[in-house]
mmCIF file as gemmi writes it, N, C-alpha and C atoms, coordinates in Angstrom:
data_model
loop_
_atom_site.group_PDB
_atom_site.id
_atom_site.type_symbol
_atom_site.label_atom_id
_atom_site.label_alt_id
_atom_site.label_comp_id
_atom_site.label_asym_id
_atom_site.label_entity_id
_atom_site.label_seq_id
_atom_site.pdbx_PDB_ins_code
_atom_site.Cartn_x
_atom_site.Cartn_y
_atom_site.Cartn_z
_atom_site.occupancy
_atom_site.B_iso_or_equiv
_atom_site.pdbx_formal_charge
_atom_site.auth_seq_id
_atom_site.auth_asym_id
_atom_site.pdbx_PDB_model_num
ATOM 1 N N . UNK Axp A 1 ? 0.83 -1.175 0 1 0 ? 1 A 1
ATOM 2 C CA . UNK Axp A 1 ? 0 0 0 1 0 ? 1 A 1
ATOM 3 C C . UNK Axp A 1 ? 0.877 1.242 0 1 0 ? 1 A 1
ATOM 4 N N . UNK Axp A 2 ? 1.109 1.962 -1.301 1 0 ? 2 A 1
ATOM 5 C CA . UNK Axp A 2 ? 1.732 3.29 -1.017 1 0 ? 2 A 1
ATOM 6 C C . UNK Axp A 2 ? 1.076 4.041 -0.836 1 0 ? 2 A 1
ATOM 7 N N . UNK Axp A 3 ? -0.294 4.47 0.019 1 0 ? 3 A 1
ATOM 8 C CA . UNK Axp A 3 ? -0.463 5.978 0.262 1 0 ? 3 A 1
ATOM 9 C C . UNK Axp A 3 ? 0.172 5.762 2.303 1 0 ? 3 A 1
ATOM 10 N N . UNK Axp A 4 ? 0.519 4.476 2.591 1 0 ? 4 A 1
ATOM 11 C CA . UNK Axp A 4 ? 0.545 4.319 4.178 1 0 ? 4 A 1
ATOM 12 C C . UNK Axp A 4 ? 2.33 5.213 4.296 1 0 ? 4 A 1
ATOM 13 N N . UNK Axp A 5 ? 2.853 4.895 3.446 1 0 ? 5 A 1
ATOM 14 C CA . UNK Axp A 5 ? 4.445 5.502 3.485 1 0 ? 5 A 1
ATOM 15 C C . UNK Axp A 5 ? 4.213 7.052 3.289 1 0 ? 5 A 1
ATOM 16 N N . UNK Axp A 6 ? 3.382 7.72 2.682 1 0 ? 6 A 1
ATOM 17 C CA . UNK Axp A 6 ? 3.716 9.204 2.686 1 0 ? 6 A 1
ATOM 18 C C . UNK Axp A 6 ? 2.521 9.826 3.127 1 0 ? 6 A 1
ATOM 19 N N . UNK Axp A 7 ? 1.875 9.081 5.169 1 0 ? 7 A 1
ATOM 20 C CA . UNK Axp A 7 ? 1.598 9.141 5.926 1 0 ? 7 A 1
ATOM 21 C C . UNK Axp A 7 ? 1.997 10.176 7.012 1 0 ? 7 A 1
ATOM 22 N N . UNK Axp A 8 ? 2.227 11.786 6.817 1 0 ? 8 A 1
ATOM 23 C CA . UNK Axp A 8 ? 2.89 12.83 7.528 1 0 ? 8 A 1
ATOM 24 C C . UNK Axp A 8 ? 2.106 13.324 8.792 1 0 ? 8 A 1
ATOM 25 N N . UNK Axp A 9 ? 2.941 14.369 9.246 1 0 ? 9 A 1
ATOM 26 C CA . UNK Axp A 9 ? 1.795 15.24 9.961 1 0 ? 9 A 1
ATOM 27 C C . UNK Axp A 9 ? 1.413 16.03 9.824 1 0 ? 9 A 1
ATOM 28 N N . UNK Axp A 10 ? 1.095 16.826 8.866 1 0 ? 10 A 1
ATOM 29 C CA . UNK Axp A 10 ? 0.007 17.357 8.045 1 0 ? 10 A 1
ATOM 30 C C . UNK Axp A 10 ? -1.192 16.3 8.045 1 0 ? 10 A 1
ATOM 31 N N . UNK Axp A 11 ? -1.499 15.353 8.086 1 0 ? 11 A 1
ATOM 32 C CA . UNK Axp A 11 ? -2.53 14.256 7.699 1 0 ? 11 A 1
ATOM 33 C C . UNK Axp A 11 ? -2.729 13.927 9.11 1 0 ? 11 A 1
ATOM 34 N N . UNK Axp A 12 ? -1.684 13.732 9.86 1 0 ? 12 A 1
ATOM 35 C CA . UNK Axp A 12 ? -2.091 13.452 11.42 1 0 ? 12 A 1
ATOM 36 C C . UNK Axp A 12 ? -2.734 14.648 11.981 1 0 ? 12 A 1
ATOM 37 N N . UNK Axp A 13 ? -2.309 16.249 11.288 1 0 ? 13 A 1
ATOM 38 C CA . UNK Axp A 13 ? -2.829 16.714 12.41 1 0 ? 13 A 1
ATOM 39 C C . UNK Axp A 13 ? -4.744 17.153 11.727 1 0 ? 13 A 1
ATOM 40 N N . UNK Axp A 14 ? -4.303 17.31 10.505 1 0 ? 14 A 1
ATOM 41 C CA . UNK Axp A 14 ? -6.24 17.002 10.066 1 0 ? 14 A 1
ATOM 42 C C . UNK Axp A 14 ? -6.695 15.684 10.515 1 0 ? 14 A 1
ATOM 43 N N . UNK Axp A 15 ? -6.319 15.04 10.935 1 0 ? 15 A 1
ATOM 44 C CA . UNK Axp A 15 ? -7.467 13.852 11.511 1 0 ? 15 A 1
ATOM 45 C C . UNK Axp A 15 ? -7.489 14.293 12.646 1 0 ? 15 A 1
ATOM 46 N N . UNK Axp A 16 ? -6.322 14.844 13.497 1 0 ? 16 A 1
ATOM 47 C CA . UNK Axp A 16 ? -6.612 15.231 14.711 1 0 ? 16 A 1
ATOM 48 C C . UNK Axp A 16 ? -7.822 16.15 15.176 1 0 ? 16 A 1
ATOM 49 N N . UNK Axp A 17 ? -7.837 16.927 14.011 1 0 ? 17 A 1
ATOM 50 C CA . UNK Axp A 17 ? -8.537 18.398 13.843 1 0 ? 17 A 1
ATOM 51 C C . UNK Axp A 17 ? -10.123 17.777 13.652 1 0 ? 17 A 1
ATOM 52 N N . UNK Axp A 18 ? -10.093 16.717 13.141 1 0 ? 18 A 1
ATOM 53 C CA . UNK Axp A 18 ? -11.67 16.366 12.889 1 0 ? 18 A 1
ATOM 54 C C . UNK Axp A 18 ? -12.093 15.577 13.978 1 0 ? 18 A 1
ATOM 55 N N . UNK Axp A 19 ? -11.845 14.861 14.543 1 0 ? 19 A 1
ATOM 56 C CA . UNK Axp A 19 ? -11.958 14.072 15.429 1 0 ? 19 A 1
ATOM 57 C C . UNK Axp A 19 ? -12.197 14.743 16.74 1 0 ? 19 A 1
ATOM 58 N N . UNK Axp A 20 ? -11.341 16.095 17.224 1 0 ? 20 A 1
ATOM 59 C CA . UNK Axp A 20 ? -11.933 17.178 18.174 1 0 ? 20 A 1
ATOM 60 C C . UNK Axp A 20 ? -12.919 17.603 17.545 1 0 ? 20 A 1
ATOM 61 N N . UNK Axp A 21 ? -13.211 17.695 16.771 1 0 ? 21 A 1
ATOM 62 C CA . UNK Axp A 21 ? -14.811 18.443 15.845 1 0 ? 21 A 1
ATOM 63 C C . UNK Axp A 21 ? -15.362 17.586 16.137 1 0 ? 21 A 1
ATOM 64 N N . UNK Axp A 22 ? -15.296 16.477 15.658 1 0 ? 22 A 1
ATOM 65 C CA . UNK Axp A 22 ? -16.712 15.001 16.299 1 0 ? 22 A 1
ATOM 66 C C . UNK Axp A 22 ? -16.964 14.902 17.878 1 0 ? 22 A 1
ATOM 67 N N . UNK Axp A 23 ? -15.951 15.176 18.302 1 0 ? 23 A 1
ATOM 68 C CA . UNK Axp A 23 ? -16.145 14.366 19.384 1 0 ? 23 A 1
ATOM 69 C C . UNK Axp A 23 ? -16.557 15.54 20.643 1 0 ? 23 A 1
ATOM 70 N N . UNK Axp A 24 ? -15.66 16.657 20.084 1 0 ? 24 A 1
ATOM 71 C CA . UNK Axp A 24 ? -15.316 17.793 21.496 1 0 ? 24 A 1
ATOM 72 C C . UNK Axp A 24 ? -14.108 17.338 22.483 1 0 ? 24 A 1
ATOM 73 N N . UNK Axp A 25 ? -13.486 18.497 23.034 1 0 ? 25 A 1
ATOM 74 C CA . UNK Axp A 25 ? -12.539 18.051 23.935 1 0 ? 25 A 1
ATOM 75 C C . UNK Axp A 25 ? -12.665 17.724 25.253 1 0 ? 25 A 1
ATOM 76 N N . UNK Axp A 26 ? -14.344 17.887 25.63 1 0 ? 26 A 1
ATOM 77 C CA . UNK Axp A 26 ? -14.332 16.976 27.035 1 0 ? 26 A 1
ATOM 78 C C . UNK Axp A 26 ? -14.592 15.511 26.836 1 0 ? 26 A 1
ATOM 79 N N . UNK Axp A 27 ? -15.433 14.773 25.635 1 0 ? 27 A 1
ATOM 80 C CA . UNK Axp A 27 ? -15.802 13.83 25.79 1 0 ? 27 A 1
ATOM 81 C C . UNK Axp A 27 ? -14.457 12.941 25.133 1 0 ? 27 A 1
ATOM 82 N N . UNK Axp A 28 ? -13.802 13.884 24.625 1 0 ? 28 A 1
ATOM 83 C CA . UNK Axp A 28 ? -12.137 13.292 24.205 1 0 ? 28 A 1
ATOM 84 C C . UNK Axp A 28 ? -11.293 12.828 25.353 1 0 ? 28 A 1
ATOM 85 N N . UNK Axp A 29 ? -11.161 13.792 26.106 1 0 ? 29 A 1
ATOM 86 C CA . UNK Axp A 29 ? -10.381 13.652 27.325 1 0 ? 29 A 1
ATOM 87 C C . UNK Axp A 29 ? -11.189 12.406 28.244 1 0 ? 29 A 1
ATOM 88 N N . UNK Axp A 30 ? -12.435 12.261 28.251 1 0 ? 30 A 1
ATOM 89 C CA . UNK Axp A 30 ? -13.008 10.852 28.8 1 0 ? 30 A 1
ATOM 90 C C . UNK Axp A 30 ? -12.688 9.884 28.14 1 0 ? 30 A 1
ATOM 91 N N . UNK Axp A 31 ? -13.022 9.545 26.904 1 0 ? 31 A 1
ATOM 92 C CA . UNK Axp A 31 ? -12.638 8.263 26.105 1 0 ? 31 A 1
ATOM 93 C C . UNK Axp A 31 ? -11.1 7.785 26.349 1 0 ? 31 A 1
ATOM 94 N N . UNK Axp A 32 ? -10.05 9.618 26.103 1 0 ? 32 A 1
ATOM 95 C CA . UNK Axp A 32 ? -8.499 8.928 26.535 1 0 ? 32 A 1
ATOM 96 C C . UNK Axp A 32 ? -8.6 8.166 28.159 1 0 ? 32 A 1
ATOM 97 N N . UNK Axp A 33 ? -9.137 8.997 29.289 1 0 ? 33 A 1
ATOM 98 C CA . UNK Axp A 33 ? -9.105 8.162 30.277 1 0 ? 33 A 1
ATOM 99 C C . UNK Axp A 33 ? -9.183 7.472 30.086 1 0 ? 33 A 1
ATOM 100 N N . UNK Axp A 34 ? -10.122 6.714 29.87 1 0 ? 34 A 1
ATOM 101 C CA . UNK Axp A 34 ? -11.251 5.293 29.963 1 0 ? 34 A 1
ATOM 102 C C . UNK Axp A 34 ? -9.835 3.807 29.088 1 0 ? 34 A 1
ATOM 103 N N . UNK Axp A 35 ? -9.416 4.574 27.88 1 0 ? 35 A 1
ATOM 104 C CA . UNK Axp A 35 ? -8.954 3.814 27.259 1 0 ? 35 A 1
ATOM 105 C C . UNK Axp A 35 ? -7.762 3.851 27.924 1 0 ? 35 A 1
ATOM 106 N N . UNK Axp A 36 ? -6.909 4.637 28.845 1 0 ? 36 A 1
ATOM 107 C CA . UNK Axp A 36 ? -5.425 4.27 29.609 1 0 ? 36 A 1
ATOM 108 C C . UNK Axp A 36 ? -6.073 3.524 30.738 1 0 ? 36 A 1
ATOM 109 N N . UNK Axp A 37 ? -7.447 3.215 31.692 1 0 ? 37 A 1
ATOM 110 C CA . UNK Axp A 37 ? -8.15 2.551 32.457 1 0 ? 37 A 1
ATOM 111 C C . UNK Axp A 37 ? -8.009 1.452 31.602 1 0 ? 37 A 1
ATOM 112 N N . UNK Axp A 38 ? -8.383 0.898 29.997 1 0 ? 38 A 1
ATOM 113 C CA . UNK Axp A 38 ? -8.207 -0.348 29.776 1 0 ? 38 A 1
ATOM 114 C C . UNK Axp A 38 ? -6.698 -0.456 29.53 1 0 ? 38 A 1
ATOM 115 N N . UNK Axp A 39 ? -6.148 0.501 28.949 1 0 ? 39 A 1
ATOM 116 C CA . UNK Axp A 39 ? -4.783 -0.678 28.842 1 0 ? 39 A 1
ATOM 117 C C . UNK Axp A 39 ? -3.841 -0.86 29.931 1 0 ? 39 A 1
ATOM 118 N N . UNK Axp A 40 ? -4.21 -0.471 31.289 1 0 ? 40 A 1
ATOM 119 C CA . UNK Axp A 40 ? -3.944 -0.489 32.44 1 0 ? 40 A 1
ATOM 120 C C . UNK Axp A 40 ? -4.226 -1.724 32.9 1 0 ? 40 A 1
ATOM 121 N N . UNK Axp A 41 ? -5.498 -1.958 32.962 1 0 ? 41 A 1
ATOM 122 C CA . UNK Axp A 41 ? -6.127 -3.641 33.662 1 0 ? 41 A 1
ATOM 123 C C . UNK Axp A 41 ? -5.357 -5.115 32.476 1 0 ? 41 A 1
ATOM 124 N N . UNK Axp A 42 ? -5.18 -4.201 31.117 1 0 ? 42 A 1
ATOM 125 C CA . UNK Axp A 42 ? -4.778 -5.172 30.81 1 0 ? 42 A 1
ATOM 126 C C . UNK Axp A 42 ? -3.346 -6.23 31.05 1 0 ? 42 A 1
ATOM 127 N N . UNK Axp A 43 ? -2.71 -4.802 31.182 1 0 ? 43 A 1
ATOM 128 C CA . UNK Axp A 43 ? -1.232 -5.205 31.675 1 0 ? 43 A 1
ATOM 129 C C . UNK Axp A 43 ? -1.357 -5.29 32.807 1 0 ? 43 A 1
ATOM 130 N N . UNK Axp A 44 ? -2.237 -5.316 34.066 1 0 ? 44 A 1
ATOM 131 C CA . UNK Axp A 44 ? -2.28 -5.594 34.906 1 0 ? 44 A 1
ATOM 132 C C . UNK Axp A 44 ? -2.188 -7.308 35.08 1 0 ? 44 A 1
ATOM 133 N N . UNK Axp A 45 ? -3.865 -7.402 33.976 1 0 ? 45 A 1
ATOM 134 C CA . UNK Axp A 45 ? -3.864 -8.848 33.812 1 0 ? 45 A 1
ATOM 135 C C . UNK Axp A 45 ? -2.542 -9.815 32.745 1 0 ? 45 A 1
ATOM 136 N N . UNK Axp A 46 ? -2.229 -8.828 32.12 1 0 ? 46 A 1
ATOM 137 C CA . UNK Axp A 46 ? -0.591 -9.889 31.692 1 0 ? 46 A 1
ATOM 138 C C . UNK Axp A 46 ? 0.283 -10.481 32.499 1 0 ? 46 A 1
ATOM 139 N N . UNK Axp A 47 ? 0.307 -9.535 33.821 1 0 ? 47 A 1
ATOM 140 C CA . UNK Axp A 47 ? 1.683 -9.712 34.468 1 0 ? 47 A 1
ATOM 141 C C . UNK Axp A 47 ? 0.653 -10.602 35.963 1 0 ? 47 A 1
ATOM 142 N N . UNK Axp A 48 ? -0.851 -10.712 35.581 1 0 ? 48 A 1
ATOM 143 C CA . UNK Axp A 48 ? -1.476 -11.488 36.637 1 0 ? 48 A 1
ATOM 144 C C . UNK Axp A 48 ? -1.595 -10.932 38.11 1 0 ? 48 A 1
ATOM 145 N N . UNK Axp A 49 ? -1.725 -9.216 37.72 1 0 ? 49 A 1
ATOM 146 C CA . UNK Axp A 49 ? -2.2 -8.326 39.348 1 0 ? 49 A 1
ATOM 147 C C . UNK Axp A 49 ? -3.14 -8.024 38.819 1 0 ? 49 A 1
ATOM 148 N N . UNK Axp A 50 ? -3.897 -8.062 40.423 1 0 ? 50 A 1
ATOM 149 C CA . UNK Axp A 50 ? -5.194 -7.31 40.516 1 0 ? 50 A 1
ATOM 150 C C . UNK Axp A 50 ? -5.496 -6.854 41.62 1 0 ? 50 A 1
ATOM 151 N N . UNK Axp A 51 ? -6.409 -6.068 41.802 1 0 ? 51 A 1
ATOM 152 C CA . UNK Axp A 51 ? -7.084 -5.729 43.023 1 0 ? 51 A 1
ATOM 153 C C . UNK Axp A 51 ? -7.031 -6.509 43.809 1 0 ? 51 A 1
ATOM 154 N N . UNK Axp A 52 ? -7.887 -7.663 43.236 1 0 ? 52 A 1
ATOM 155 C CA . UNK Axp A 52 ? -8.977 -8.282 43.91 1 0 ? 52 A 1
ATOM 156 C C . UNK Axp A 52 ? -8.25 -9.539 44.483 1 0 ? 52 A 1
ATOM 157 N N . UNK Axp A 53 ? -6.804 -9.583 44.208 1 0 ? 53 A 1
ATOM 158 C CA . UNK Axp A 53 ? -5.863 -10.839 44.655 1 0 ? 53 A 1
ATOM 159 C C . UNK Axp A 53 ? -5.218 -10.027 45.578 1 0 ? 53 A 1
ATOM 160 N N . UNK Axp A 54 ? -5.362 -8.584 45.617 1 0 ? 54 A 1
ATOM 161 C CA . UNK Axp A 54 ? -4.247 -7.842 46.899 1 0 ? 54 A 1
ATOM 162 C C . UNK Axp A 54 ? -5.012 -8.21 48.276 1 0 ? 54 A 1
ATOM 163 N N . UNK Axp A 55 ? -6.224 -8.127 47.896 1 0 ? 55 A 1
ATOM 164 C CA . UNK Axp A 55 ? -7.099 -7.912 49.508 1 0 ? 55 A 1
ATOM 165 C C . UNK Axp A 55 ? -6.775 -9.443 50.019 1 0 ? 55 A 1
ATOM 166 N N . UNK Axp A 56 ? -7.219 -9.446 51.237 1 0 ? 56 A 1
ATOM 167 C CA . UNK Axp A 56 ? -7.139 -10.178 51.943 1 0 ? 56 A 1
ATOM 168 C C . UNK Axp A 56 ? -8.638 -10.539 52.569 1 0 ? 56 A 1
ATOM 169 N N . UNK Axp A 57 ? -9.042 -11.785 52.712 1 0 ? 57 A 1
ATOM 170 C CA . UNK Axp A 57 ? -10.488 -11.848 53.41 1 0 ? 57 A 1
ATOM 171 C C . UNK Axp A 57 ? -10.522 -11.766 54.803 1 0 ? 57 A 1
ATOM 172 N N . UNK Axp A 58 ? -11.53 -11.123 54.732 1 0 ? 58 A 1
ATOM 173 C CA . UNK Axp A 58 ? -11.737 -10.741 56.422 1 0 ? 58 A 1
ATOM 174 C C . UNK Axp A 58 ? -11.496 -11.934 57.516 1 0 ? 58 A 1
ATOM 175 N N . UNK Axp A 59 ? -11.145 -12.031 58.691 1 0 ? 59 A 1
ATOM 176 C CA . UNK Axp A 59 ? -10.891 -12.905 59.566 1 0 ? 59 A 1
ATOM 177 C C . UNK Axp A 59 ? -12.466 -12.956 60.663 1 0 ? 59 A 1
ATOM 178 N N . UNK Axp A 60 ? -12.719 -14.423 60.741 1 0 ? 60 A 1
ATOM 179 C CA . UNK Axp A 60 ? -13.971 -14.977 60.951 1 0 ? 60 A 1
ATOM 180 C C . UNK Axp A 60 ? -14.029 -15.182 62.5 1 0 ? 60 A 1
ATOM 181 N N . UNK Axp A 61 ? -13.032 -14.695 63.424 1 0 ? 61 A 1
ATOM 182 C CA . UNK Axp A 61 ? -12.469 -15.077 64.762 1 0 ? 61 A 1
ATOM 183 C C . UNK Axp A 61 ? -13.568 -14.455 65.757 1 0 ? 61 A 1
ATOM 184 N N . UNK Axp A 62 ? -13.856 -13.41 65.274 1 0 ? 62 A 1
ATOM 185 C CA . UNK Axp A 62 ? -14.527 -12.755 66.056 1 0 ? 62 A 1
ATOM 186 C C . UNK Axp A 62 ? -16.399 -13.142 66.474 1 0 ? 62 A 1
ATOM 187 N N . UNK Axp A 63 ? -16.645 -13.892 65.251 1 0 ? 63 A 1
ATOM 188 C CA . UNK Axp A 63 ? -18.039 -14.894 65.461 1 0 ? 63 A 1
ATOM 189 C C . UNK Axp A 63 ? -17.916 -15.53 66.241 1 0 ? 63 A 1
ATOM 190 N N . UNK Axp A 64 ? -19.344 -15.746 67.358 1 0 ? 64 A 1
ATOM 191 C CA . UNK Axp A 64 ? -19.063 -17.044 67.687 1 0 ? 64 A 1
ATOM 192 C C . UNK Axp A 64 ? -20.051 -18.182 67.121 1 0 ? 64 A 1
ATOM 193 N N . UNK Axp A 65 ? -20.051 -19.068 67.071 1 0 ? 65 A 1
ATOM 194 C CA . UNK Axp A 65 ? -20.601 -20.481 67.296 1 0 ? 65 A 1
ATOM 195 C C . UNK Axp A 65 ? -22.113 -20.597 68.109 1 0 ? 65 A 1
């Protein structure tokens, strides 16, 4: 495919330019969150951390019988 090689930024920054037009720059700045929130959990889950393996379950000592 030769139009992918003379791919500049002139062309990056008009897509940039339209894409703040679609979208707006608050609901931009949410989607970037959201999407560093997923590639966060993901490499979380590569390397096999999570939350939900840090906690510890509560201790049952204090019930009685």
């Amino acid at each position: 495919m030769p139009f992918v090689r003379d791919f500049g930024l002139p062309e990056l920054l008009i897509i940039l330019v339209i894409v703040v037009l679609l979208f707006g720059p608050g609901r931009l700045g949410k989607i970037a969150g959201e999407l560093g929130k997923g590639i966060r959990n993901f490499r979380e889950g590569l390397n096999g951390k999570s939350d939900d393996a840090a906690e510890t379950p509560p201790d049952n000592q204090d019930k009685k019988a």
